[in-house]
C-alpha positions as CSV (number, residue, x, y, z in Angstrom):
1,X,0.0,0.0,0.0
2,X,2.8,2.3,0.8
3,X,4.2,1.6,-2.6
4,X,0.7,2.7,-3.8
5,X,0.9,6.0,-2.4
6,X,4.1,6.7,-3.0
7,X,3.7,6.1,-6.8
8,X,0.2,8.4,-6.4
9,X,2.1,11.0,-4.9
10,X,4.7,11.6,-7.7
11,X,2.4,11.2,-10.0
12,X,0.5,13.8,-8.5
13,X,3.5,15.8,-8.3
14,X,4.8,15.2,-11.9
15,X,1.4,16.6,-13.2
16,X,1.6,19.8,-11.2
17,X,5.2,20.4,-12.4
18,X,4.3,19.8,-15.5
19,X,1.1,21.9,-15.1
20,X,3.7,24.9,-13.7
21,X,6.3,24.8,-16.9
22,X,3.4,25.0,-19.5
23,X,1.8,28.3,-17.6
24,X,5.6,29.5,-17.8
25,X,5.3,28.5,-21.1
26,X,2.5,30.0,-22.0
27,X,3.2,33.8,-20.1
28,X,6.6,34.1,-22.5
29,X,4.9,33.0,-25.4
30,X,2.2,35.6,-25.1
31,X,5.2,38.2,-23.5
32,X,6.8,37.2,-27.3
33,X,3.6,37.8,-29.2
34,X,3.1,34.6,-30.0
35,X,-0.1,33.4,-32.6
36,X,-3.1,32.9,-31.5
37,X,-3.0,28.8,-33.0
38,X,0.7,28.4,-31.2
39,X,-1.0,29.8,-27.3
40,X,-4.0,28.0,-28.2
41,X,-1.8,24.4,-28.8
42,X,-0.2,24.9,-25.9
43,X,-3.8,26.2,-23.8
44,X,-5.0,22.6,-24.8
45,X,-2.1,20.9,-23.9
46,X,-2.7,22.3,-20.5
47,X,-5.9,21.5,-20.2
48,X,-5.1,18.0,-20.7
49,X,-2.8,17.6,-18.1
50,X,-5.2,19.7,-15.9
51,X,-8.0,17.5,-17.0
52,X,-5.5,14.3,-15.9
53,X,-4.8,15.9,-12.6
54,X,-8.3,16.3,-12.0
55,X,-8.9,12.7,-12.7
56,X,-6.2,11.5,-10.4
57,X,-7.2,13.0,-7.3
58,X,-11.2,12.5,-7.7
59,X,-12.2,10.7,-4.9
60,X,-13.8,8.0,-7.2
61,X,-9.4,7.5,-8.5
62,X,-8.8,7.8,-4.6
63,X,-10.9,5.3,-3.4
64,X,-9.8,2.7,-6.3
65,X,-5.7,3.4,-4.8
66,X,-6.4,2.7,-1.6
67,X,-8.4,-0.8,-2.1
């Protein structure tokens, strides 16, 4: 179980990383000027892995790691 968690955890924490780089990402492109279909690649991208996050730690995915 410990194992469990421990994996949940740094998959938890790899997704808000990976959350934080791609809001970096997305300030300095829109600091650059960057086109509206390169911010709005990268706003999806984000989403997705928000999306992921979300799905992770729903208590319905929390219940299933702790049985």
């Amino acid at each position: 179980m410990t194992r469990q968690r421990n994996r949940y955890q740094q998959e938890v924490e790899r997704l808000l990383d990976q959350i934080q780089q791609q809001v970096g990402e997305l300030r300095r492109l829109k600091t650059v000027g960057a086109t509206r279909r390169a911010l709005a690649d990268r706003k999806q991208r984000l989403q997705r892995t928000r999306e992921q996050l979300a799905q992770l730690v729903a208590p319905d995915a929390q219940a299933a790691q702790a049985a």
